[in-house]
N, C-alpha and C positions, 0 to 999 in steps of 0.2 A: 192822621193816624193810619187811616185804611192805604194811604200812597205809602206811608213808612213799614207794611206789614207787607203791603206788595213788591216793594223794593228788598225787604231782605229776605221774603222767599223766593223773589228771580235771583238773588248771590247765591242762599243757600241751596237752590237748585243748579246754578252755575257752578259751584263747590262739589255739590255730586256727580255733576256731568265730567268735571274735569275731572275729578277721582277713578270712577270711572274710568274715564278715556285715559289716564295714564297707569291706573293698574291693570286694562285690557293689553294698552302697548306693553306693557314691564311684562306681563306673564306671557304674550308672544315673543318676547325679545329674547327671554329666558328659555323657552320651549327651544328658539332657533338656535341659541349660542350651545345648551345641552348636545342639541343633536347632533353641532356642527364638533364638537369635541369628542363626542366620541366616535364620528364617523374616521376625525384624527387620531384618537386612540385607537381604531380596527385597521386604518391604513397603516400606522407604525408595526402595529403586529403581523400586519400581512408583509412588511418590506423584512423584517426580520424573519416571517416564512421562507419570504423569498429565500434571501441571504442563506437560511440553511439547509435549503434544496441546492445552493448552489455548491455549499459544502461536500454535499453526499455527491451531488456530482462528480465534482471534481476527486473525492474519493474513488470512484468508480473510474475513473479514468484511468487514474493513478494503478488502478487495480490491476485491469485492462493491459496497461503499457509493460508491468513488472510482469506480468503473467500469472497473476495470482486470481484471476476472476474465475470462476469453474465455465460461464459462459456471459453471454452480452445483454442476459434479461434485466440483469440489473443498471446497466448502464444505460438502457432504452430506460426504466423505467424512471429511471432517476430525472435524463431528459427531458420526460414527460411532465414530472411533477415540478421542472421549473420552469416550464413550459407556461402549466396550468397557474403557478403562483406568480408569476409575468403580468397573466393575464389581470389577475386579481389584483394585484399592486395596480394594473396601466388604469382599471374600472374605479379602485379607490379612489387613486389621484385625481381622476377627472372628476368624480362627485365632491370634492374639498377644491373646484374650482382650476384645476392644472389642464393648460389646453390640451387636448388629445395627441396633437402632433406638436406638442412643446420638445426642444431638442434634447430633453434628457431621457425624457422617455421615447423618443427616436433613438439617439445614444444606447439606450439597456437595450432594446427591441433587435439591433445592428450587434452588437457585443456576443448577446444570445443566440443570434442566427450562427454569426461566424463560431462560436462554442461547439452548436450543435453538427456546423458541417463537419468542423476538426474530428468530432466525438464519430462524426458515420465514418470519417475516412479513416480514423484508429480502429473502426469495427472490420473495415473491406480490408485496409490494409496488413493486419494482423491474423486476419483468418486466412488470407495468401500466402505469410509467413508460416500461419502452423502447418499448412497444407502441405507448405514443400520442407520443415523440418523433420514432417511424417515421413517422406520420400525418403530423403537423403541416407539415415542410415540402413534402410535397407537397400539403395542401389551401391554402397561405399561397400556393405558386406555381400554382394553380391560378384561385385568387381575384385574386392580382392580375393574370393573363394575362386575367380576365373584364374587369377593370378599365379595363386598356391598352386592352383591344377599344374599352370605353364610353369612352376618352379619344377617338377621333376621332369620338366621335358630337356634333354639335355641342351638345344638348341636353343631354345628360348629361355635358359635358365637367366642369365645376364641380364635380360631385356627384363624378366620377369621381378626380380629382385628391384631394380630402379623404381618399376612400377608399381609395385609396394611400398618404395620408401616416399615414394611422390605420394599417394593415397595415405598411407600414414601422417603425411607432414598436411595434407589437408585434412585429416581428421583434427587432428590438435589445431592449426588455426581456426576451425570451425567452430571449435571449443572456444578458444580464445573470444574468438569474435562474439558467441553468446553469453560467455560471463563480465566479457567489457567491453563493446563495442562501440569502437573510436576509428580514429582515421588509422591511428596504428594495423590496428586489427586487420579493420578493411583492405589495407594494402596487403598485408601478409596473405589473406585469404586471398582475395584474387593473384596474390603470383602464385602462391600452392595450385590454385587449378588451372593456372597458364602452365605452368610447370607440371605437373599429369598429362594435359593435353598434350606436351610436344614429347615426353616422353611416349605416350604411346604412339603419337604420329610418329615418330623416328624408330620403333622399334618391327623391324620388319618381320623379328622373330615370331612374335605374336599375332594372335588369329584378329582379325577385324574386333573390334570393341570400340568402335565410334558410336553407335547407334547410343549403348551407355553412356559415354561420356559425355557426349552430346547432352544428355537429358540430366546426368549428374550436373552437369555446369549449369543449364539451364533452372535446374531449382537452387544449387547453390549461390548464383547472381541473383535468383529471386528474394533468396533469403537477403543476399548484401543490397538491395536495392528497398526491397519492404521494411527491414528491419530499420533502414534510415528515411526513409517514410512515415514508418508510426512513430519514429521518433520526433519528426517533424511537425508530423500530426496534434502530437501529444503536448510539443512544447506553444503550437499554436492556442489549441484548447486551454492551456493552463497561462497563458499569457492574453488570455482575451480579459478587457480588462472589468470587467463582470460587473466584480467588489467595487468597482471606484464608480461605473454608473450604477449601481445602487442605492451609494452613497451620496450621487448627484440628484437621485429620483426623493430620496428620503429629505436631500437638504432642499431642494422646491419646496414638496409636500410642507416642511416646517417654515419655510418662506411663506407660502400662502397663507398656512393656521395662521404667523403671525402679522400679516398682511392685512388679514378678516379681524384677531384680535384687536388692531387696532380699531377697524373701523366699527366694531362692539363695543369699544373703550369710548370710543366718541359719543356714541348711542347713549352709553349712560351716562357720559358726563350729563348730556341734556335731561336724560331723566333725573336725575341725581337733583338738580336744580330743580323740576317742577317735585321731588322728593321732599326738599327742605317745606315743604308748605304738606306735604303728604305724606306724615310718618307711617302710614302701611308700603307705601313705595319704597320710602328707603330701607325698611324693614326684608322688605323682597328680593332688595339690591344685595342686600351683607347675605344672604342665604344664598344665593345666585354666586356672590363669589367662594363662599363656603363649598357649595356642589361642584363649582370648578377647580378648585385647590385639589378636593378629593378626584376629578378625575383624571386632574394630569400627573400627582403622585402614583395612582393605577398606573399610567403608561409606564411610567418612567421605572415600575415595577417588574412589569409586564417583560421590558428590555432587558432587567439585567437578570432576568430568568431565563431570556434567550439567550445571553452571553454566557450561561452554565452551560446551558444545554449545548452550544455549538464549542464550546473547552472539554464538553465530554466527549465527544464526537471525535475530534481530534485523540484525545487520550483514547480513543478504545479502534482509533486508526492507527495509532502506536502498537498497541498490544497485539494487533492481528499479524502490524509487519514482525515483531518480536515470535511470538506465536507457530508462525512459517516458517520459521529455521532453528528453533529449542523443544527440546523435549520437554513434557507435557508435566513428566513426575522429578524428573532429577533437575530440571533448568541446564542442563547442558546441550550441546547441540546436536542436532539429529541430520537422520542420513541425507538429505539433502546441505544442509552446511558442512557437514563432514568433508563429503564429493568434492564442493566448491573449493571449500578452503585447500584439501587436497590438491587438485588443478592447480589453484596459487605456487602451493607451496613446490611442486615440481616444475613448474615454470620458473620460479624464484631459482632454484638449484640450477636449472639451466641457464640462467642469465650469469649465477653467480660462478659456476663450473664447481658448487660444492656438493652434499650429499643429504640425506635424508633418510629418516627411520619410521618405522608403519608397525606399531605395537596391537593386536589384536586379541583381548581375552574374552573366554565365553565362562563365566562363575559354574563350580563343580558345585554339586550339594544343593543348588538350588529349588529344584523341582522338589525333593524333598520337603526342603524348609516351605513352601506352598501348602503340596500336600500335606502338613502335619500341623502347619498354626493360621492357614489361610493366606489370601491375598494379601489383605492390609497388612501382618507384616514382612510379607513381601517384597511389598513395595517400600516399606521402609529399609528395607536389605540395599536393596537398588540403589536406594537414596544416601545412607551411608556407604556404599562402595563407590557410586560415584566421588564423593566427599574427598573418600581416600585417594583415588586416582589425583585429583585436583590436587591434594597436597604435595602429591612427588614430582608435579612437571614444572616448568617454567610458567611467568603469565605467556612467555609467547606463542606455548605449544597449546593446540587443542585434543582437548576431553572431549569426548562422543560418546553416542548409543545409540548402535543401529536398530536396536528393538530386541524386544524379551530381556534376555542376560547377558547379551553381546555389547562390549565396550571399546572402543577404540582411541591411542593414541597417536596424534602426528607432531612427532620432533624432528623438528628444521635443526639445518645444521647441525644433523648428528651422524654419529657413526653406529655400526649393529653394536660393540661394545659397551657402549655408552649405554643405548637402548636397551640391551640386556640385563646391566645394573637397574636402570630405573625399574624396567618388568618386574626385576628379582624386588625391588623397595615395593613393590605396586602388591606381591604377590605375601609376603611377607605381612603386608599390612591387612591385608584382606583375611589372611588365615588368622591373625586375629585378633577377627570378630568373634565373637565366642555369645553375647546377649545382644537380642533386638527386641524392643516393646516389651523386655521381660521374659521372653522367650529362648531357652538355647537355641542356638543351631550353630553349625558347624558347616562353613562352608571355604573351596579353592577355586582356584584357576587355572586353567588349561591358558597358555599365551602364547602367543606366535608372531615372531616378530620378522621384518624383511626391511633389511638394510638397502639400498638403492645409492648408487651416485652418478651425478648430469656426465662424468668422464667416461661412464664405463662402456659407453658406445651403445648402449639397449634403450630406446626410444618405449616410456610405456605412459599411461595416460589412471587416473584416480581407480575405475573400474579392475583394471589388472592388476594395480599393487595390492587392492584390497583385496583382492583373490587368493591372490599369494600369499597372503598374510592371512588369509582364511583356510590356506591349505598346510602350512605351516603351524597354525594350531590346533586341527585334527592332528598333526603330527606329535604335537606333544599331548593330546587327549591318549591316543594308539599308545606311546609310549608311559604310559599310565596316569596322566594328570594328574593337577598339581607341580604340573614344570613349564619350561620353556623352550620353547624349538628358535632358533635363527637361520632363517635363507639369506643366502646373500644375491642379491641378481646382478648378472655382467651377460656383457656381449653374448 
């Protein structure tokens, strides 16, 4: 009896030891697979850090290269912060077991260097560019103010007129070159300033202006040289392939988790079995995988809240380029799409040898209608006159507004006749308007239109027709507004 009472308290202390010694491993085992998972749920969020520093990046770049940035701090800083979540992805991966110098994260490390050079040399090279766009039109209006002088010299009248039409025919390619710059472009620009150069070398009439031209050319090659630099720069930077080692760093990282899972999986099979004799082990096991379920559902949450936020990112990179060429209250285009499209459109008439029309009205009565019901309706004045405008043109003609009550239309392939019925539909429709928001008012148009065509031998460029089409509707303001004035411009 006393051997049978000692024999089943050494089991039944062997039963607790082993209890014991497998609910001490189970709840270590548990601690290390917790930790090891979420330090894989903080790596997945930090690679999706990454990924959307690399976004803003590359936004920034994009910014940079269009011209739309106000300066460079944003694109250092954007640098910086995928710089700083580089670092943090390369420190994650290697605590979930990824060799430090494993090639994928050599791969991002190389991707992001070569980004970052791209990103300095769009910085150097672009501020080269603005530096001598700053140049250029004040040495072209300096040069030809020398010019004008030599045109009433009777001697160098001849000489003097060439050398105008050369510095004019480089203004327009210069243009050219910064609203589309291509190999086209580049060619034409550089013969325009081969062409001034030998004009002036050959014109004996005229006083020395080397020194000028000299310096003219040298920023204008700066420009044709930088400008295909940053572009170079640019398409480097955005061609580094970033995204796809990220995606190489991320699929390691999920290699490893599931690498370690298995060998976790192994672990508790063995526990699992010394479980079936220790229903608090296997008790510990089904909550273990409970806590896991819940924390890779987290992740996998965690992700696709980053996939919003980087679809928003993009949508509100949309809006800013939208943004940058429409007005704010009417959604129509403002004075810089105006210009542009302008530029197009006389270039278009020159290739095609047809004509064009330049509609310009400024709204009578409106200061009033301010003064007496306020801004808000206003601005809804603005916004149903634009309305109207839009109703009487083609979709291929543009509606504008250069600012306040100033509206402008540009019809292709028109003649001033043509342009003058539309004004008269434009002007008609606008008188009326007789209620806004509730509100009378009573408002016209002063409109000034300027016919133009690529035969007529008069070389002019967006800035001058628009003048002239600003001067032409003070002319119909003087002649008591409410009308219409037509210039027609030739040689």
């Amino acid at each position: 009896m006393t051997g049978a009472l000692r024999r089943a308290g050494l089991l039944w202390l062997a039963v607790l030891a082993a209890t014991a010694a497998v609910s001490a491993l189970a709840v270590l085992q548990q601690t290390s697979y917790s930790a090891f998972v979420e330090r894989h749920r903080q790596a997945l969020s930090d690679v999706a850090a990454l990924r959307q520093a690399d976004t803003r990046w590359t936004v920034q770049i994009l910014k940079v290269q269009t011209g739309t940035a106000a300066n460079y701090d944003a694109l250092a800083d954007a640098g910086h912060a995928v710089t700083r979540a580089r670092d943090v992805v390369g420190e994650a991966a290697v605590s979930l077991g990824v060799a430090r110098e494993a090639p994928s994260l050599a791969a991002l490390r190389e991707a992001l260097s070569n980004k970052a050079e791209a990103a300095e040399s769009i910085k150097s090279e672009h501020a080269i560019l603005l530096n001598s766009l700053r140049f250029i039109p004040t040495q072209l209006e300096q040069l030809t103010e020398e010019l004008r002088r030599q045109r009433d010299v009777p001697t160098a009248r001849r000489d003097a007129f060439a050398a105008l039409d050369a510095a004019r025919a480089l203004t327009l390619e210069l243009l050219r070159f910064l609203s589309h710059a291509d190999s086209s472009s580049h060619d034409g620009l550089d013969t325009s300033l081969a062409h001034l150069q030998a004009v002036l070398q050959s014109a004996d009439s005229l006083p020395d202006m080397s020194a000028s031209s000299e310096l003219l050319q040298l920023h204008a090659r700066s420009v044709l040289l930088h400008e295909q630099q940053t572009h170079r720069a640019a398409a480097a930077a955005l061609q580094a392939p970033t995204a796809a080692t990220v995606e190489a760093v991320e699929a390691q990282i999920n290699d490893v988790f599931r690498d370690r899972l298995k060998e976790l999986h192994r672990y508790r099979v063995a526990l699992f079995a010394l479980a079936t004799l220790l229903c608090s082990a296997a008790v510990y096991a089904g909550l273990g995988w409970w806590r896991s379920y819940r924390a890779l559902a987290e992740a996998h949450r965690n992700l696709a809240q980053q996939l919003v936020e980087t679809r928003r990112l993009m949508r509100e990179a949309a809006e800013l380029s939208n943004a940058a060429t429409h007005d704010a209250l009417t959604g129509i285009a403002n004075r810089r799409l105006v210009e542009d499209r302008l530029e197009q459109a006389i270039a278009r008439a020159v290739r095609t040898h047809s004509g064009l029309a330049l509609v310009f009205a400024d709204l009578d009565g409106f200061k009033a209608v301010n003064d007496e019901h306020g801004h808000a309706v206003g601005d809804s004045l603005l916004i149903e006159v634009a309305r109207r405008f839009k109703h009487n043109v083609r979709d291929c003609d543009t509606v504008g507004r250069l600012g306040g009550d100033e509206f402008v239309l540009i019809l292709e392939e028109a003649e001033a006749g043509g342009a003058a019925r539309v004004a008269q539909a434009v002007l008609q429709d606008i008188e009326a308007i007789r209620r806004v928001e509730g509100c009378r008012v009573a408002v016209s148009a002063s409109i000034g239109i300027v016919g133009w065509h690529a035969d007529c031998g008069r070389v002019i460029d967006a800035r001058a027709l628009l003048h002239q089409a600003d001067l032409a509707m003070y002319e119909a303001k003087r002649a008591g507004k409410g009308r219409c004035c037509t210039t027609i411009l030739a040689a």
